[in-house]
N, C-alpha and C positions, 0 to 999 in steps of 0.2 A: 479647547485644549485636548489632546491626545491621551485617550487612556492608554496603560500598557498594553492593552487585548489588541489595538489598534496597531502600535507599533512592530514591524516585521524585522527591523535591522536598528544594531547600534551599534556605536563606534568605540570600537578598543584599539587604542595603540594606533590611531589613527587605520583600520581596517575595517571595512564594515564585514559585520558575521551575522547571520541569523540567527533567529531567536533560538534557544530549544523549544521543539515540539511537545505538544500534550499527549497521553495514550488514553486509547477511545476502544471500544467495541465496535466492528465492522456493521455487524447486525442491531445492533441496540442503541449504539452509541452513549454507552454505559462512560465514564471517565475515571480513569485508575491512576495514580500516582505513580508508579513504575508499570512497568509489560508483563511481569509475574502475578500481577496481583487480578490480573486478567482469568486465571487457575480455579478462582475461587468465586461461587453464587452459581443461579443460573443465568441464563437468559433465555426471555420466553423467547425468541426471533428467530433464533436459528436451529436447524433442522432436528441437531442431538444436545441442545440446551445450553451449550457451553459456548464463553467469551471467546471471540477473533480477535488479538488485541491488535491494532494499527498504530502510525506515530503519525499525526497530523500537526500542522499550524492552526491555533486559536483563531476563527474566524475563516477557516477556509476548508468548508467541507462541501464534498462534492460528491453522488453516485457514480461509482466505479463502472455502472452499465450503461446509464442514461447521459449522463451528466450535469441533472439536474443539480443546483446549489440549495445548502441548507445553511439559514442562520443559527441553529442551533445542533449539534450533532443528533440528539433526541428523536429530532425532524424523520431521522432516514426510519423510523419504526412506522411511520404512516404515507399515506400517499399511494399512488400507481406507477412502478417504474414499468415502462414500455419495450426495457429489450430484457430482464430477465423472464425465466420461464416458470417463477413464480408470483411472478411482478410485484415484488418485494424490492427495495434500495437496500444499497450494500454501500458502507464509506469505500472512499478512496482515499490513501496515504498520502503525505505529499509534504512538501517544505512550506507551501501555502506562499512564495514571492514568485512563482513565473505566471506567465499568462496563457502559456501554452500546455500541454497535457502530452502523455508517452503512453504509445497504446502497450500492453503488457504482454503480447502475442506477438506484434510484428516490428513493433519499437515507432513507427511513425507518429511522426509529432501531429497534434489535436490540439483547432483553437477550441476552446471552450466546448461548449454540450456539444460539438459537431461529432462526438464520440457515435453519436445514434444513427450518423450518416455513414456513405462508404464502405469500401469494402476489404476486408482482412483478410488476409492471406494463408493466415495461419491459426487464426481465432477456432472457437466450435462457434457453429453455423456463419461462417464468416463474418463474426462482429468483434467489433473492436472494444476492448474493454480498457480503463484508466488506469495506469501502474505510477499515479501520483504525477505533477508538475515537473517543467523542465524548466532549469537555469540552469548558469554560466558553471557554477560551480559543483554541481551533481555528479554522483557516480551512479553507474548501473552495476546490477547483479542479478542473477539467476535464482531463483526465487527456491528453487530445487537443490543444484549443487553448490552454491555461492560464488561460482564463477563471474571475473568481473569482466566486463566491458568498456570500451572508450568512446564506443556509441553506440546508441539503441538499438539500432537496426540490425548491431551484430548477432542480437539474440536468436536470428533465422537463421544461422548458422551453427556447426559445430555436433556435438553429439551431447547430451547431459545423461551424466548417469545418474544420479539421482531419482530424473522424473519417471513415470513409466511408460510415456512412448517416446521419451529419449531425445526429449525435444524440450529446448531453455523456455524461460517463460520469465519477464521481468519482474522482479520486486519492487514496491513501493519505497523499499529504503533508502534513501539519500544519500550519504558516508557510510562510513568505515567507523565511525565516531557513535555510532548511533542501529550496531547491528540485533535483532532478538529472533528469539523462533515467536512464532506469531499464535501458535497452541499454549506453549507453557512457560513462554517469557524471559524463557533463558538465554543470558548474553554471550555475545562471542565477540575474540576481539580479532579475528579474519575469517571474511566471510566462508570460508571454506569448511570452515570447522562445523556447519551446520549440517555437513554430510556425516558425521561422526555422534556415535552418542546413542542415547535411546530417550524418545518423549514420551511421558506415561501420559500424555493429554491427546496427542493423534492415533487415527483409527488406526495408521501403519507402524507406529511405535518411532516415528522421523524427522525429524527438525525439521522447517519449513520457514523460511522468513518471510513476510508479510507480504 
């Protein structure tokens, strides 16, 4: 029999929806009950102590550099990842039901760990890094300004003012249903609105979605 940790989709109203997602620590893989609560402890992992909070699916974590899989989020605290430049694992976000992966740099779609292969266009040192799973029903946005997309690849395009060399960068986010700054948790309910505001949890004082 099927625990619920197993199961990815149920059926309301005769539609299937996915589950909602869990919030995790990028770096620790700490697990928080909302995206705010991310604000609070340290974390020994990453660089200036403090939680990256992400929204993942229960059972489906993955290095956002390597793509290596982890059965437990926990996981990403040990081990040697091979493309960061601390070779430390970093989660990647994600709905956890596609099979295929969205590099968060140039938008092209990745089966599995093949993240570590190939070459990016737009990545730093031309690697492709995980901006979360692709299905039928996913949205994209700009990680920077919350500019949204109709498809991935658009993110090579355009001008973002947000970032600072002005250049989009995918987020992990899934919908519209489901937006936070990923420093200090706070919700929006259009992505755009993360360009507005002041976060007392980032170096530059600026909402940032995961």
């Amino acid at each position: 029999m099927l625990t619920k940790s197993f199961i990815t989709i149920v059926l309301t109203a005769g539609v299937l929806l996915p589950l909602a997602a869990d919030y995790y620590c990028k770096y620790c893989g700490d697990k928080f009950s909302n995206p705010d609560a991310g604000r609070y402890g340290l974390c020994l992992h990453s660089g200036n102590k403090k939680h990256t909070v992400i929204s993942c699916q229960r059972g489906h974590f993955a290095c956002e550099q390597c793509g290596d899989r982890f059965s437990d989020p926990t996981a990403v605290r040990y081990g040697h990842c091979l493309r960061s430049s601390n070779h430390k694992h970093t989660l990647s976000g994600g709905s956890g039901s596609g099979t295929r992966y969205v590099c968060r740099f140039c938008g092209d779609e990745i089966p599995d760990s093949s993240v570590r292969f190939g070459y990016c266009l737009r990545g730093p040192g031309s690697k492709h890094m995980l901006a979360g799973e692709v299905t039928r029903s996913r949205q994209y946005f700009c990680m920077f300004c919350g500019e949204e997309f109709s498809n991935p690849s658009s993110v090579r395009y355009g001008v973002c003012l947000g970032s600072q060399d002005k250049k989009h960068v995918l987020s992990s986010c899934v919908s519209r249903s489901n937006l936070f700054c990923r420093f200090c948790g706070e919700r929006f309910s259009n992505p755009t609105a993360v360009r507005f505001g002041i976060c007392l949890h980032s170096k530059d004082k600026k909402h940032q979605l995961p």
